[in-house]
N, C-alpha and C positions, 0 to 999 in steps of 0.2 A: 504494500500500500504506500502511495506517495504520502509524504510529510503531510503537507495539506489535506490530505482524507482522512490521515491520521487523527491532525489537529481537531479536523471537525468531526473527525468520531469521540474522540474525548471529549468535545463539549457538550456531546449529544449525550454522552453516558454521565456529565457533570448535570446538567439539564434535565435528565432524566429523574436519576438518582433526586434530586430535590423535588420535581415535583411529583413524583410518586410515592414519594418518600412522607409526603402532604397530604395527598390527595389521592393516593390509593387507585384504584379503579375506576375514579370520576374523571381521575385528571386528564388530561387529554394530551393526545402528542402535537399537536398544533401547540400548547401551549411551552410545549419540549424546546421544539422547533424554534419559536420567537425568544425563548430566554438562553438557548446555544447560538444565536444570531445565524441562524442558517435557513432554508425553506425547508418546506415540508417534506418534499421531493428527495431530496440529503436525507432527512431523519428515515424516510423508509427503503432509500436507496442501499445507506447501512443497515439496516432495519428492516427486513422485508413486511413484519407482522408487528403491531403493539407487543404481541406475546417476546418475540423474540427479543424485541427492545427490553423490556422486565427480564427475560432470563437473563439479558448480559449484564443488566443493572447490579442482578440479586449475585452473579456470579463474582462479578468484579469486588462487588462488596465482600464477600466470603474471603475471597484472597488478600484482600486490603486487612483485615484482620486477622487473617492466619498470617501476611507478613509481620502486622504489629507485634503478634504474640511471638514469634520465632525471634523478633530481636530484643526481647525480653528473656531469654533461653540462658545466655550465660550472666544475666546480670549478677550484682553479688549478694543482692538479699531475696532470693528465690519465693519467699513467702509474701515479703509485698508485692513482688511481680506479680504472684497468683491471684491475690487477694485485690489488686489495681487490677487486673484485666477481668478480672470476674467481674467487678464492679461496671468497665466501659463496655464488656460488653451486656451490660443489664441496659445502662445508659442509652445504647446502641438500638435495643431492642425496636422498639415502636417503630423505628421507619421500616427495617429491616421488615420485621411483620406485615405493616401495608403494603411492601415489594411486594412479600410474597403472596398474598391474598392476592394483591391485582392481579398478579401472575396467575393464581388459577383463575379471577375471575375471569381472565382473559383468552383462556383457553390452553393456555401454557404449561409446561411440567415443571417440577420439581427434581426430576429424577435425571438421569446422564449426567450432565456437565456441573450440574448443578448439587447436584450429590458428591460429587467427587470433590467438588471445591468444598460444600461443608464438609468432607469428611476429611479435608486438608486441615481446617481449621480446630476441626474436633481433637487433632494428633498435635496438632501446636497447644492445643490446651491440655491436652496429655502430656505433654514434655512437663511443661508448666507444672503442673499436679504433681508429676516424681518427682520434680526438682523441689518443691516447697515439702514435698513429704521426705523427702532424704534432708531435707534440712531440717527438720522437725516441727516447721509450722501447720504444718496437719495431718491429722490422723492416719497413721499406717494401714485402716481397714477401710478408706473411702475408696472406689476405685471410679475411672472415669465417668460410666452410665449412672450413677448416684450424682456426680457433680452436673453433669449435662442435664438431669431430670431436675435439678434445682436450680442449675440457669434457664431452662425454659420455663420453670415452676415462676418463678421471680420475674420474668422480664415479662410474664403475660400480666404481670398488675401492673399496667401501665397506666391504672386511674389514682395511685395513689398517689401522693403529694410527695415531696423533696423529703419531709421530715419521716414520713410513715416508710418510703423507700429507704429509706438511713438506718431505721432501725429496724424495719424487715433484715436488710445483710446483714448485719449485728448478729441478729438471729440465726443467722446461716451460718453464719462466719463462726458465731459461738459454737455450734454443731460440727463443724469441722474440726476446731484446734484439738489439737492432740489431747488424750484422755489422762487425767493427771494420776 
């Protein structure tokens, strides 16, 4: 791909990413289109279907985050790495969610490309998890599928407020340290 297609594919996926990210299934790719400063015609030229524009959105994003967490991998206090990425990706959640909603609303999978990248990010969180449990910030009997069922347990209370969210991981976080 030439630079210039590139560029306007990234803006497409910058454009995207937010207003789907907002507006879920309402949003519209015209509205993609006018805040990437491109035509409409560009957004579905890279983009054959809305569907497919949500898959690369919801993909990109998985990997934007499995980067994040991979460069947290040798930090030197492994427990607040775990414990800061648990947190952003709770933070994370909500848009992430309306991705993927619109995505099926829109007649799009989940599954292929899009499995693979979560299941990139799931192994970045699993590094993360051995590393703060070899270091003794948590519990030697939590293993990944318990931590994943409580970051999605957490990130689906997305009506709660700042302070109620704060002390929900409190709660999490108290469940995990290690058993004294």
């Amino acid at each position: 791909m030439r630079s210039d297609g590139q560029a306007n594919r990234d803006r497409i996926l910058d454009a995207a990413e937010d207003v789907f990210g907002r507006g879920g299934a309402t949003a519209s790719t015209e509205e993609v289109a006018r805040l990437a400063e491109v035509g409409i015609a560009t957004v579905f030229r890279h983009f054959p279907t809305k569907a497919a524009l949500l898959q690369a959105v919801l993909i990109r994003r998985y990997d934007r985050l499995r980067a994040e967490a991979e460069t947290l991998h040798d930090t030197a206090d492994p427990g607040a790495a775990f414990y800061d990425f648990f947190r952003h990706l709770v933070a994370d959640a909500p848009a992430k969610i309306t991705i993927g909603e619109a995505l099926l609303d829109a007649g799009g999978d989940t599954g292929g490309e899009a499995h693979r990248a979560a299941n990139g990010l799931r192994g970045a969180v699993g590094v993360l998890l051995r590393r703060a449990q070899a270091a003794g910030a948590v519990r030697d009997d939590v293993e990944l599928p318990e931590v994943y069922a409580l970051l999605v347990a957490t990130s689906r209370a997305t009506a709660l407020d700042d302070e109620v969210r704060a002390r929900m991981l409190a709660i999490v976080f108290d469940g995990l340290a290690p058993l004294p």
